[in-house]
N, C-alpha and C positions, 0 to 999 in steps of 0.2 A: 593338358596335352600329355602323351603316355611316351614318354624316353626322345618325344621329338628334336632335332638339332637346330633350337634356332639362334643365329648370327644375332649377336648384339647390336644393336645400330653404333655408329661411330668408328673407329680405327680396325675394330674386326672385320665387320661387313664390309666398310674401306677395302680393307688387305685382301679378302675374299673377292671383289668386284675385277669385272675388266676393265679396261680403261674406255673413256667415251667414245674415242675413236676407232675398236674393236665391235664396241655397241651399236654406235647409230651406222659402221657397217652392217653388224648382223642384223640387224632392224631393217634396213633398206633392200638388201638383199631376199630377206625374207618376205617382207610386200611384194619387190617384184616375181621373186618365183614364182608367188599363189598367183599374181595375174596373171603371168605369162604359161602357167599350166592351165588355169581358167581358159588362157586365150586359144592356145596349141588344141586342148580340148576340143574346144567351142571350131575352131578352122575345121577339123578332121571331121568336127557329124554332120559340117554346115557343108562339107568338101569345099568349102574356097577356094579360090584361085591361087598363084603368086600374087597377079596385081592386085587381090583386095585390101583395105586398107587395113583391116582389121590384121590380116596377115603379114603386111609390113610394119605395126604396130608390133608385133611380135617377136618377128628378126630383131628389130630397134631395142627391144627391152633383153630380148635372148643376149644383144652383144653388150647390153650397159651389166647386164647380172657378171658377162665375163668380165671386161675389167673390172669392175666394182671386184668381182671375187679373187682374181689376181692380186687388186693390190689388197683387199685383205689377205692374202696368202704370204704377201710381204711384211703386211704390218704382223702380222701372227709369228712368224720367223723373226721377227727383229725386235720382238715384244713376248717376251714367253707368257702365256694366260694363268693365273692364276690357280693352283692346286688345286687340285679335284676331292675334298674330304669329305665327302658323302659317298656313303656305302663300299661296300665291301670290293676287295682286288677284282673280281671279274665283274662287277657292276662297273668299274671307272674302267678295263679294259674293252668290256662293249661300249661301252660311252666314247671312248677313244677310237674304237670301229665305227662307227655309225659317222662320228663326226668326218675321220679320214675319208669314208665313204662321199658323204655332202660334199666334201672339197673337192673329192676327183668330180662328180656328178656338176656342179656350179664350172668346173673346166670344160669337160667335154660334153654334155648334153649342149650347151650352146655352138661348142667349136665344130659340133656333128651337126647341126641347121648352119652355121655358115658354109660348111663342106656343101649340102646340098645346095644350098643358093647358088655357091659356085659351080658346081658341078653341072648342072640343068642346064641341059643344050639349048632352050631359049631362056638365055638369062635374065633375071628381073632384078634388078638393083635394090638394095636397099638404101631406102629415101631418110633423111635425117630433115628433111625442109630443105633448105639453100645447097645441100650436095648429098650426094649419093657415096658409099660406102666403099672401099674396094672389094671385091671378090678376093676369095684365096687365090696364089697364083699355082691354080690347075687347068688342064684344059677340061672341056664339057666333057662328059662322057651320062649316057644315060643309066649304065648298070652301074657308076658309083653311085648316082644324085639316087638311085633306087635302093643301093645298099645303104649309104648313109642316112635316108630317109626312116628307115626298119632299123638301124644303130636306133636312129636319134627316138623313136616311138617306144624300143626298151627301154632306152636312159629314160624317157618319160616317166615311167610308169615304175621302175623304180624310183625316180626320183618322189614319185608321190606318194610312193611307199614309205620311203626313209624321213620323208617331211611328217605324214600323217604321227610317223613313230617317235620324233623328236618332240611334236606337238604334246602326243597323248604321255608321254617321260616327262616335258614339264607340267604337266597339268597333272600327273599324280605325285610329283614331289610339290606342288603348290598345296593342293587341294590334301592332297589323303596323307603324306609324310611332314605335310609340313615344314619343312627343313630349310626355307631361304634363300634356294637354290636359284629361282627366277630373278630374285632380288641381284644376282651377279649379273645380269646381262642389262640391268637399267642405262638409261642414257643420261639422265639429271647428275648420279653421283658417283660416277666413275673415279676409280683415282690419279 
């Protein structure tokens, strides 16, 4: 390996790690994205309806990515992450954009499909099984549910922007740097 930085196993890689419960957030949160952009996709070429299932499957998973991302926003504040010692000052200050970026994006890309569901002059609830969800409390209007419709399809599309680029960042510090980096976000040895 030519000058690569690799973490020792044991109290280094330890000290270097998040903790599990930072992890098997980012882990969960990230499956759900990729399906629920899978799904948004897949709604918009199919044009579904509100009532199809596939489309309430969606809302369902769009509001679990917001909590879920919330309270990771808590746990992250109440748990400072682990130092970032890989690469140079503006490689950990883009690393530091990108990520700020995902956190707004896991806030409002969801809260901008709940806005539309609310907003949609004939409402369609969102179904959990045994109860339905509340609406925001706004009244219907059709040029918001249209405006935040066209919010919510940029935040998309960044959002799978910013996904695809986090991806292909661990996959070149795995594969081509070497450096151990992925080894921090495991779930088994958090510290």
């Amino acid at each position: 390996m030519t000058g690569a930085i690799l973490p020792e196993a044991g109290p280094t890689l330890s000290a270097q790690q998040y903790t599990k419960t930072a992890a098997l957030l980012h882990w969960s949160i990230a499956v759900l994205i990729l399906a629920n952009l899978v799904m948004g996709f897949v709604c918009g070429w199919l044009e579904l309806s509100f009532e199809d299932t596939i489309m309430n499957l969606h809302k369902v998973v769009g509001l679990l990515v917001l909590a879920l991302s919330l309270l990771r926003l808590v746990w992250r504040l109440a748990h400072r992450p682990p130092a970032l010692a890989y690469g140079g000052a503006l490689q950990r200050k883009a690393a530091g954009a990108v990520h700020f970026a995902l956190y707004a994006l896991m806030i409002a890309l969801p809260s901008s499909g709940w806005l539309i569901t609310s907003s949609f002059p004939k409402r369609h609830p969102i179904s959990v099984g045994l109860f339905d969800l509340p609406f925001l409390p706004v009244s219907a209007s059709l040029p918001r549910a249209i405006l935040a419709h066209g919010v919510h399809e940029v935040l998309s599309l960044a959002m799978l922007a910013l996904v695809l680029g986090h991806i292909l960042a661990a996959l070149h510090h795995h594969f081509v740097l070497r450096d151990g980096l992925i080894a921090r976000m495991r779930v088994g040895k958090g510290r």
